[in-house]
C-alpha positions in Angstrom: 39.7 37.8 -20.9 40.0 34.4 -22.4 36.1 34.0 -22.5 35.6 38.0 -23.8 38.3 37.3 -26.7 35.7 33.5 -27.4 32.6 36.2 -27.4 34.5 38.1 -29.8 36.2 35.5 -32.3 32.5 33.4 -32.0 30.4 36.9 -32.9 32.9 37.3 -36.0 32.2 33.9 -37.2 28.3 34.5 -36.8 28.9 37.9 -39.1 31.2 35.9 -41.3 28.5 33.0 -41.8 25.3 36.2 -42.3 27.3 37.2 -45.1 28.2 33.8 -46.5 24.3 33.2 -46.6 23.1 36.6 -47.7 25.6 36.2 -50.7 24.6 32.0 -51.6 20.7 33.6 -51.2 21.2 36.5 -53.8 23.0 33.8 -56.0 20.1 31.3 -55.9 18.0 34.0 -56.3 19.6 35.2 -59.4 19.8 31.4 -60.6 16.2 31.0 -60.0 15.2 34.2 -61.8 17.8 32.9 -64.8 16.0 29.6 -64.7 12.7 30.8 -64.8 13.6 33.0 -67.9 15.2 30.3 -69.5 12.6 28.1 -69.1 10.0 30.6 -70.6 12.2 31.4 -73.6 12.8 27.8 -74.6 8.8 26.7 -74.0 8.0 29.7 -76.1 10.5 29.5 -79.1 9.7 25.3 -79.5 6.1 26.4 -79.3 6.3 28.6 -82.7 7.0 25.5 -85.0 5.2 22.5 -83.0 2.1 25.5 -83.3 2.7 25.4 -87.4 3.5 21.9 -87.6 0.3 21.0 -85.5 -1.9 23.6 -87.4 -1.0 22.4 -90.8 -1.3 18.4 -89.8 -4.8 18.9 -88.9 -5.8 21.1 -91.8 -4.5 17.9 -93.7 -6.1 16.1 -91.4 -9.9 18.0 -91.9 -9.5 18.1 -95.4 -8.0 15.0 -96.2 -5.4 14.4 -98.4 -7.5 13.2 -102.0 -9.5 16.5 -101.0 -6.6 19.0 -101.5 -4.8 20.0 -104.5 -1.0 18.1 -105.0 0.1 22.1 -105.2 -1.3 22.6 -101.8 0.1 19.9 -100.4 2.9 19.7 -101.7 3.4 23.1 -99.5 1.4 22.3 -96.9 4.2 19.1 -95.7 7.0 21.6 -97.1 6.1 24.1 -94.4 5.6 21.1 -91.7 9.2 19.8 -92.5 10.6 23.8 -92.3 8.8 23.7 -89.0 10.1 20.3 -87.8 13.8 21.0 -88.8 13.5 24.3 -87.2 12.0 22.7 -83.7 14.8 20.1 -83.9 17.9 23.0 -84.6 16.5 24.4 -81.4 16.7 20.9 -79.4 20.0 20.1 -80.8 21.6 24.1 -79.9 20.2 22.9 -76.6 22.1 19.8 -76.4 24.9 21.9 -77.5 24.6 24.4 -75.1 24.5 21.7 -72.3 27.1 19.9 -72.7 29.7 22.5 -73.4 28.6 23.9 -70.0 29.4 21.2 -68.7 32.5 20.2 -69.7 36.0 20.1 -67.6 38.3 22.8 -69.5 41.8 21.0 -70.4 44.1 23.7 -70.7 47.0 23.2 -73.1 49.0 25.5 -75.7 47.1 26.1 -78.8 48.0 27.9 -81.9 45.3 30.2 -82.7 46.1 31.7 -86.0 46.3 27.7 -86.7 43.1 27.1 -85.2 41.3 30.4 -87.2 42.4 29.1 -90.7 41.2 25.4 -90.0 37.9 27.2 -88.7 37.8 29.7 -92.0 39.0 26.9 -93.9 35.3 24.9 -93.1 33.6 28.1 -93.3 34.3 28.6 -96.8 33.8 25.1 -97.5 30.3 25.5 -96.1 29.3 28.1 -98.0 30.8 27.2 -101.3 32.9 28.5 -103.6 31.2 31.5 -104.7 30.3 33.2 -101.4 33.4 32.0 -100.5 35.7 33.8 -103.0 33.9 37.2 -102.6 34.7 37.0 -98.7 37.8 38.8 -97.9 39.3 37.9 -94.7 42.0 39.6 -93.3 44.2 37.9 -90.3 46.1 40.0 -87.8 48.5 38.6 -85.1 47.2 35.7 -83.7 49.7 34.1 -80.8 50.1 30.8 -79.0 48.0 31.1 -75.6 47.0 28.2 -72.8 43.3 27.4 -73.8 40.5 24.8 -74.0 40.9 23.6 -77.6 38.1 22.3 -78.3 35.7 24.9 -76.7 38.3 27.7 -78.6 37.3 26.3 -81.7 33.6 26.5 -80.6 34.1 30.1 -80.0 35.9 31.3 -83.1 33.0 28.9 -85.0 30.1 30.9 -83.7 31.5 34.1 -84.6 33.2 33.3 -87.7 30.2 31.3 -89.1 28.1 34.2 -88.5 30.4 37.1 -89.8 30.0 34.5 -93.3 26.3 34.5 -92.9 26.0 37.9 -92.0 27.9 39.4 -94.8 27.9 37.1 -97.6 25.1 39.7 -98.9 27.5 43.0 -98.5 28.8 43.9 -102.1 32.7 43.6 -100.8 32.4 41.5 -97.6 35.6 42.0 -95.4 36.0 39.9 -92.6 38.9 40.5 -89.8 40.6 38.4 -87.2 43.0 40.1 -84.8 43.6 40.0 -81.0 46.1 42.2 -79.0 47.1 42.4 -75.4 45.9 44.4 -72.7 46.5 44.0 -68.9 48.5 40.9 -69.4 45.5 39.0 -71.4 44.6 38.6 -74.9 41.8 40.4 -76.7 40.3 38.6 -79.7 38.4 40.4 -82.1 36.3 39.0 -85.0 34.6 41.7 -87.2 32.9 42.4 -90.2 31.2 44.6 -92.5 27.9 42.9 -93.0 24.2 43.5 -92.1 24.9 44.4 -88.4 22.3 45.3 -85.6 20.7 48.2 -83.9 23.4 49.0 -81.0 20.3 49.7 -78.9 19.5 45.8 -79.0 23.0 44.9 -78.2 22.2 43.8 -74.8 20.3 40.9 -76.2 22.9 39.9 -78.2 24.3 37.1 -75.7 20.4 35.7 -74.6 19.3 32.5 -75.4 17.2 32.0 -78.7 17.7 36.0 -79.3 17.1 36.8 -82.7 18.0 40.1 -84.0 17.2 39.4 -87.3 14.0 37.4 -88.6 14.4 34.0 -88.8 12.8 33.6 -92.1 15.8 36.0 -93.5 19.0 34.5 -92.1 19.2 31.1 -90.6 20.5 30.1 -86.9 18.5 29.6 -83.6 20.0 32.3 -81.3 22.0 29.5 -79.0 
């Protein structure tokens, strides 16, 4: 009986463990997919400007310099620097992106209709005065809640910078901030009335260096 009832407990553990490595196999396999994607996207996105910057250095380069017009190259090195800034935006989101997934959360009360004024309060700074006193923003409750701070204040950024840069060209841009509770949890909401997107593209919303929008139009790098 004592032996049967080992069998028994020993087959269990063997179960236990297939399913352990079946599940750590579909996540590596997921990871690897993600990887591979990622990988793709950001070797194809830093190609678009080193391609420009290249293509432009070299038509410099073949013509020479006393051979072409001070208009013409005047915009030739314009384009090359749009190019280079835009290659470097791309490293630096990046950078960005690393090392906020990477970093420890430190969970501590924070104030976050404090935190969304201090956030709007650069955003309108950013923009400057006139953008900044068309923008209506509208504040609902806001509470006290345990959070990262610094990586809260990332997150209202993001989507308060681009509700400014997305309807700073709207006739009466309105801008809201409200949250509410559901199932014991907060729900933050930031909202506006700007340029929007096609709901059909909405699942690209949240993939690295997706643009909805050209880039040439509204600025940002989709990290």
């Amino acid at each position: 009986t004592e032996r049967k009832q080992l069998e028994l407990e020993l087959r269990a553990l063997n179960e236990a463990l297939e399913v352990r490595v079946r599940q750590r196999t579909a996540e590596l396999q997921a990871a690897n997919k993600e990887m591979e994607s990622f990988s793709y996207t950001v070797s194809h996105d830093l190609k678009a400007p080193l391609r420009v910057i290249v293509g432009f250095a070299e038509l410099l380069a073949a013509r020479g310099l006393g051979e072409t017009s001070e208009e013409k190259r005047r915009e030739t090195l314009g384009l090359i620097l749009e190019e280079g800034r835009r290659a470097q935006r791309l490293i630096d989101g990046l950078l960005e992106l690393s090392r906020v997934s990477h970093k420890e959360l430190r969970m501590i009360s924070v104030d976050t209709r404090r935190l969304v004024e201090e956030v709007l309060a650069m955003q309108r700074h950013s923009v400057g005065e006139e953008i900044a006193h068309r923008i209506k923003v509208e504040l609902g409750e806001l509470p006290t809640v345990q959070a990262d701070p610094l990586l809260l204040r990332q997150v209202f950024t993001n989507l308060i910078s681009n509700a400014f840069k997305f309807s700073r060209t709207t006739p009466e841009p309105v801008i809201q901030v409200s949250s509410r509770q559901e199932e014991g949890q907060w729900i933050f909401s930031v909202s506006d009335n700007g340029v929007g997107f096609p709901a059909d593209q909405k699942e690209k919303l949240f993939s690295i260096f997706q643009r909805l929008h050209p880039h040439l139009a509204v600025e940002g790098t989709g990290v």
